[in-house]
LOBA-541283 format. One line per field, with one value per residue (C-alpha): residue in one letter; x, y, z. Coordinates in Angstrom, 1 decimal, always signed. Example, Ala and Ser with C-alpha at 12.3 -4.5 7.8 and 13.67 -1.06 7.14 Angstrom:
2
residu	c(A  S)
px	c(+12.3  +13.7)
py	c(-4.5  -1.1)
pz	c(+7.8  +7.1)
This chain:
104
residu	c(X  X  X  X  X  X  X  X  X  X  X  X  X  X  X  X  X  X  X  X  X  X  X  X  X  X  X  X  X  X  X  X  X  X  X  X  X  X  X  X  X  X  X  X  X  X  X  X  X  X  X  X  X  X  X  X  X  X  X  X  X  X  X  X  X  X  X  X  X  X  X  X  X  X  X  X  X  X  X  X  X  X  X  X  X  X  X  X  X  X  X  X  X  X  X  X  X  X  X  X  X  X  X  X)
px	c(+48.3  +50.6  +50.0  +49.1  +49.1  +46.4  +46.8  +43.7  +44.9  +43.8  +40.3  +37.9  +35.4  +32.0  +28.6  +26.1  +23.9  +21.5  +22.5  +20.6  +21.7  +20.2  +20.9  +21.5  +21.1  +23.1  +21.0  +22.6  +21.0  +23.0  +21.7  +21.4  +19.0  +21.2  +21.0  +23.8  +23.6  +25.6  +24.8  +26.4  +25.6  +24.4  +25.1  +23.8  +25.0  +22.7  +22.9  +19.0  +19.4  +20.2  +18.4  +20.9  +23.1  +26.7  +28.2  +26.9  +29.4  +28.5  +30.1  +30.5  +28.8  +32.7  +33.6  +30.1  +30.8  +34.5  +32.7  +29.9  +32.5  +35.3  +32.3  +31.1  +34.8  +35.3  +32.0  +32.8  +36.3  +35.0  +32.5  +34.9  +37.3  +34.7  +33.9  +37.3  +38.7  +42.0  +42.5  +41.9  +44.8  +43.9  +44.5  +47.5  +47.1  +44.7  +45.4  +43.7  +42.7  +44.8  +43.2  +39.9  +40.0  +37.6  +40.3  +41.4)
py	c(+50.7  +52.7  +55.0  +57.9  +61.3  +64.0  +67.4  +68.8  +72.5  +73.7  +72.4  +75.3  +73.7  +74.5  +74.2  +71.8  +70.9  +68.0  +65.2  +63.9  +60.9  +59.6  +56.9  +58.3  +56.0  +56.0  +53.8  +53.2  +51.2  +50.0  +49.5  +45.7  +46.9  +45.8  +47.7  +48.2  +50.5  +52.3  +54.0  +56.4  +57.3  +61.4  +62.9  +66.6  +68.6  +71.2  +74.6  +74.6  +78.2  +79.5  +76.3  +75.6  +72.7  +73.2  +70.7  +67.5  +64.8  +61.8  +58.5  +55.2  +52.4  +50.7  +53.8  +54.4  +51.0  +52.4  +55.5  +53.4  +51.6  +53.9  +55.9  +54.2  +53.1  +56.9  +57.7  +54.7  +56.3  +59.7  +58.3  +56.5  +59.5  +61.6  +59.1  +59.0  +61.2  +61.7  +64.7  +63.1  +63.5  +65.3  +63.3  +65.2  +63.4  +61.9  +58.5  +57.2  +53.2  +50.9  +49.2  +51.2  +52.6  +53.4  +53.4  +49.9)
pz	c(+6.2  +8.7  +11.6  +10.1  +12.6  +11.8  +12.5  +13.8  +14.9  +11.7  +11.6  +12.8  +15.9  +15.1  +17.5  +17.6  +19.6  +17.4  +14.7  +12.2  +10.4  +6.9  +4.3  +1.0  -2.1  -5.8  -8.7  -11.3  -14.4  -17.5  -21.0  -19.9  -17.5  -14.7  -11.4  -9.3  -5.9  -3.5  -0.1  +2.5  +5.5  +5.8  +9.4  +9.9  +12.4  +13.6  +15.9  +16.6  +18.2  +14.2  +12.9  +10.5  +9.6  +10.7  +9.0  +6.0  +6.0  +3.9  +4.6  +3.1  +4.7  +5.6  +7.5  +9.0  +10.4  +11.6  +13.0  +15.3  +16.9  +17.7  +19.0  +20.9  +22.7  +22.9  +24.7  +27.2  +27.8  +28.5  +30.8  +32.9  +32.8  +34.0  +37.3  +37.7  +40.7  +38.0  +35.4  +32.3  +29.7  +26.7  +23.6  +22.1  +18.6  +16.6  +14.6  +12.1  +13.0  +11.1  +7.7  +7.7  +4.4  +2.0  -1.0  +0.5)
């Protein structure tokens, strides 16, 4: 999959200041009585000062897996840019990682 630039200047930023994160489950039975399942990943932004969620985003589990890792490398970056005696640069594009699809 190529380098794919996102634009983020027209995404509105919006407040919050608590997560929540939940597994949701799909079941699915056939006429043979089969079972077949599917989960995602729920996270819940919330403002607790208006006590409402902010934002519901449901994953699937192969980009919830994506998301734990580049998050984690991001908090670790911002850490270390904020011990640093530097001016951290601020990330002028966002790129989605290479491969990490959930169509394929």
């Amino acid at each position: 999959m190529p380098e794919i630039n996102i634009d983020v200047s027209s995404a509105i930023p919006l407040f919050a200041d608590q997560i929540a994160i939940a597994t949701r489950f799909a079941v699915n039975k056939d006429k043979k009585g089969e079972i077949t399942k599917q989960a995602t990943i729920e996270f819940l932004f919330v403002d607790t000062m208006t006590k409402k969620t902010v934002v519901r985003v449901d994953v699937p589990l192969c980009i919830a897996k994506v998301f734990g890792e580049g998050f984690i490398e991001t908090l670790k970056k911002a850490e270390e840019d904020l011990k640093s005696k530097e001016i951290p640069k601020q990330q002028d594009k966002i790129v989605l990682p290479e491969g990490k699809s959930y169509f394929g």
